[in-house]
C-alpha positions in Angstrom: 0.0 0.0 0.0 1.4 3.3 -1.2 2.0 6.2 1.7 -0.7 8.4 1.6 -0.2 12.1 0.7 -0.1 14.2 3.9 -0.5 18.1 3.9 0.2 20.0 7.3 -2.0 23.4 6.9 -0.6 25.2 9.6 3.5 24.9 10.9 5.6 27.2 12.4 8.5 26.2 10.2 10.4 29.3 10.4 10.9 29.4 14.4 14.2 28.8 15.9 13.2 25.3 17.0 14.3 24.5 13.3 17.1 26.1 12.3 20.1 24.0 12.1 17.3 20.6 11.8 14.8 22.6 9.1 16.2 20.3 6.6 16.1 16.9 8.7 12.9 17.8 10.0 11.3 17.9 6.2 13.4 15.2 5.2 11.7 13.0 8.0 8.6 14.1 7.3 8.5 13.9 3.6 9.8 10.2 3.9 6.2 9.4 5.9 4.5 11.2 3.1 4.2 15.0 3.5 3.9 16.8 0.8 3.3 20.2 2.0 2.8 22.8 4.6 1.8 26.4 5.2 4.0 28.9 7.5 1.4 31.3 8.9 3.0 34.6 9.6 2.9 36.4 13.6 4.2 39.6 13.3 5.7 42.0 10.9 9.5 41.2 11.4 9.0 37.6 10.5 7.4 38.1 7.6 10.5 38.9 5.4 12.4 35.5 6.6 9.2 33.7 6.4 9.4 34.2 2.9 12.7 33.3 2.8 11.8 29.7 3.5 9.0 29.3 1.2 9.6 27.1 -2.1 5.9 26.3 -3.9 7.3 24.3 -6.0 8.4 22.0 -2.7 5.5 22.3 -1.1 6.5 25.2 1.1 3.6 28.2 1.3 2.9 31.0 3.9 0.7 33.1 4.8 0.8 36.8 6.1 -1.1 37.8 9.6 -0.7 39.3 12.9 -1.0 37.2 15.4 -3.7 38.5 18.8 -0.6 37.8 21.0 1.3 40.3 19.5 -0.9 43.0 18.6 1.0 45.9 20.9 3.8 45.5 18.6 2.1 46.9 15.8 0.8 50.6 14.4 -1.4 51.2 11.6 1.5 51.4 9.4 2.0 47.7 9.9 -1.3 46.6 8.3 -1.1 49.1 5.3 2.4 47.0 5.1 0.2 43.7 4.7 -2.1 45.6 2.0 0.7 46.6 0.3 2.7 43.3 0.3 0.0 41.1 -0.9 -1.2 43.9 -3.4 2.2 43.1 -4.8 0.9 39.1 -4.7 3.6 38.1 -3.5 4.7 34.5 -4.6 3.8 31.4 -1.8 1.2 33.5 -0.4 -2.1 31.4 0.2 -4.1 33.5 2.8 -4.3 36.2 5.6 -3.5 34.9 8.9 -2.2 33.8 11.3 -4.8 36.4 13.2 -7.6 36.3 15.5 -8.7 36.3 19.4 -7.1 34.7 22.2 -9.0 35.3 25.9 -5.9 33.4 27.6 -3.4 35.9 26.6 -3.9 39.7 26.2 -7.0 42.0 26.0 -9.9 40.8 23.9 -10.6 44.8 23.6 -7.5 45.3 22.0 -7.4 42.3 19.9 -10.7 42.7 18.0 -10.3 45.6 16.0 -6.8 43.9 14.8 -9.3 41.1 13.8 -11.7 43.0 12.2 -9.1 44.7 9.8 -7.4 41.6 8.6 -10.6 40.6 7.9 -11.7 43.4 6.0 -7.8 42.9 4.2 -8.4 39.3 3.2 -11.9 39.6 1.6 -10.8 42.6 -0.2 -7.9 40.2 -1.8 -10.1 37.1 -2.0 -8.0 35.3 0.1 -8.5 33.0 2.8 -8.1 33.5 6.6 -5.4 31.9 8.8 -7.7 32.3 12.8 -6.3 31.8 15.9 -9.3 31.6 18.2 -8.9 30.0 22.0 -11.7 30.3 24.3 -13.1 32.7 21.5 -15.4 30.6 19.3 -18.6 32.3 19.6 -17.0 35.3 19.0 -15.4 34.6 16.2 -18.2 32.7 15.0 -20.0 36.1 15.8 -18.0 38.7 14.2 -17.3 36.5 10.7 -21.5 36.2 10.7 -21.9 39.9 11.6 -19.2 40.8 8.6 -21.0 38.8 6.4 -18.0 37.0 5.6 -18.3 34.7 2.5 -14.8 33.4 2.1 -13.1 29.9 3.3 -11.3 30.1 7.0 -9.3 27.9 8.7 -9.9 27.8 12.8 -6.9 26.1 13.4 -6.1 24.0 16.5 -9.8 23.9 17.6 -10.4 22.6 20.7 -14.2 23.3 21.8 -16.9 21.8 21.2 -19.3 20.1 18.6 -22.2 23.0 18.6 -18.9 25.6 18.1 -17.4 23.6 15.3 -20.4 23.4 13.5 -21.0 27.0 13.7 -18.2 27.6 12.5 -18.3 24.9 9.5 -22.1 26.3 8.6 -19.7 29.7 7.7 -17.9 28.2 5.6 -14.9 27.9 7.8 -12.5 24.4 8.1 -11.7 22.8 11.7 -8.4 22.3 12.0 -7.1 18.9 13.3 -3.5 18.7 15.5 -2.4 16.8 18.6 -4.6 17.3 20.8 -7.4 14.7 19.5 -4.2 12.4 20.5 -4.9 12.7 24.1 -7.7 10.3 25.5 -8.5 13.3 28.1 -9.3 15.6 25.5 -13.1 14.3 25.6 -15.2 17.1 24.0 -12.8 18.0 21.3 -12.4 14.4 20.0 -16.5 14.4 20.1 -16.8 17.3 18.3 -13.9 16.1 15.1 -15.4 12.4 15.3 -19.0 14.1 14.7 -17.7 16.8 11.9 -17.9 15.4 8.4 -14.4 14.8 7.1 -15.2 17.2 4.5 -15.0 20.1 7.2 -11.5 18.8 8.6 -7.5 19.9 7.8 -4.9 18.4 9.1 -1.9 20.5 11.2 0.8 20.2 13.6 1.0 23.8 14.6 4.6 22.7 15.4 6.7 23.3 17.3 3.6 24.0 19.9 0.7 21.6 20.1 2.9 18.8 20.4 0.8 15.4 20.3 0.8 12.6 23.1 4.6 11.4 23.3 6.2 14.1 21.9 7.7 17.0 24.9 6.3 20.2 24.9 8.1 22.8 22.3 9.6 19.8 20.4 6.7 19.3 18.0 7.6 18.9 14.2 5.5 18.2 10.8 7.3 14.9 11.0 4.8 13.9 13.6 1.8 14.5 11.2 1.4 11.2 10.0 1.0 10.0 14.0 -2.1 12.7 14.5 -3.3 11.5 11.2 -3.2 7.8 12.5 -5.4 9.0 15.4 -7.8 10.9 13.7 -8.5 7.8 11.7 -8.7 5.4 14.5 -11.5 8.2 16.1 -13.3 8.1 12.2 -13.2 4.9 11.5 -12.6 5.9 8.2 -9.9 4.2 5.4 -6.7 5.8 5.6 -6.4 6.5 1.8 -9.8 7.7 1.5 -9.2 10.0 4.4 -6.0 11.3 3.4 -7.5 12.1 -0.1 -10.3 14.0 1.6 -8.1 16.1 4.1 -5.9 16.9 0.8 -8.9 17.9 -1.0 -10.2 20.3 1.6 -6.1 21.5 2.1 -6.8 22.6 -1.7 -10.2 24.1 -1.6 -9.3 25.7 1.8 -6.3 27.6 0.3 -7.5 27.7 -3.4 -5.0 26.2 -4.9 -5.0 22.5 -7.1 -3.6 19.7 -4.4 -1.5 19.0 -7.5 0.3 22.2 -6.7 0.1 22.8 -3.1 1.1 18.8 -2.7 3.8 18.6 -5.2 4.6 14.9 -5.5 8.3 15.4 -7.0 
């Protein structure tokens, strides 16, 4: 049976956790069948060496965002930087993102209107949005209905539950799928991805955070994808081809690209 195709929609590639090992770490996960990944962007003076990194033809997109955590870094100037940067289209560039609300870390207050604008940004370009949302779902799910937004959105690393994800699935947004659905204890989020369809689900590592059962916290790599893939099938019951084929599929509509070119098999 061949190795099925593997796409991780949402890796911190660039971070320091993989220099020296960036070339290891694909090479390991590339032998297990990745094919791909996107580097979501988290504030403005990454985005130049994010874009370093990327190599389409590879397999290696990004996004450009600023992330909730990081939002008191930032002036006006910085997202007329993002309009003009992806005005330019620049090449790799799939969506806007990573961006969003966090009620863990920072103040919701400040956060939204940083929201709001990247959201306004990424419908005016068409493009897709990267969200980071933790103990945030009904607001996000709140705002996107209240903006009327009609694009494709990725919540990645969801962890909530089944009446959020749906929500959020009804708006045309995709659930992202990482490590923790690899934790028994993780009850209602492993309800909520078992009861999605498979048509609403991506897969990610978020790495190196989010690592998956077994692997030590900061340490987490896209070479562990095919491991959080395994479990999300065991939860499914679902064929691993089939599944894999899916999760590709909705890789390609969520980021509007063919899975031809955003999972370069060569």
């Amino acid at each position: 049976m061949s190795t099925p195709i593997l796409f991780d929609s949402h890796c911190h590639f660039d971070f320091p956790r993989f220099d020296g090992v960036r070339d290891d770490e694909w090479a390991r996960a590339y032998q297990q069948g990745l094919r791909g990944l996107v580097i979501p962007g988290v504030r403005r003076p990454d985005w130049p060496r994010i874009a370093s990194l990327v190599r389409p033809k590879s397999g290696i997109w990004y996004c450009l965002g600023i992330h909730p955590w990081f939002v008191d870094e930032h002036d006006e100037s910085d997202l007329e930087r993002l309009e003009a940067l992806l005005n330019s289209k620049p090449e790799g560039c799939l969506a806007v993102g990573e961006c969003g609300l966090d009620a863990l870390h920072g103040d919701l207050d400040v956060q939204e209107p940083w929201f709001r604008s990247q959201i306004d940004i990424a419908a005016a370009h068409e493009l897709p949005l990267v969200v980071h949302s933790v103990k945030t779902h009904d607001q996000v799910h709140g705002i996107l209905r209240e903006k009327h937004w009609q694009g494709r959105a990725l919540i990645h690393g969801f962890s909530g539950s089944y009446q959020q994800a749906k929500k959020l699935v009804d708006l045309g947004c995709f659930i992202g799928v990482g490590g923790v659905i690899t934790f028994e204890r993780a009850k209602k989020t492993r309800d909520a991805i078992d009861r999605l369809p498979a048509s609403a689900l991506v897969l990610e590592t978020d790495a190196p955070d989010m690592a998956p059962a077994g692997v030590d916290k900061g340490q987490n790599s896209p070479a562990v994808l095919p491991g959080i893939f395994r479990a999300l099938v065991a939860l499914k019951g679902e064929g691993e081809q089939a599944l894999a084929d899916q999760l590709l599929a909705n890789a390609a509509e969520l980021y509007g690209t063919d899975s031809r070119l955003l999972a370069p098999e060569t």
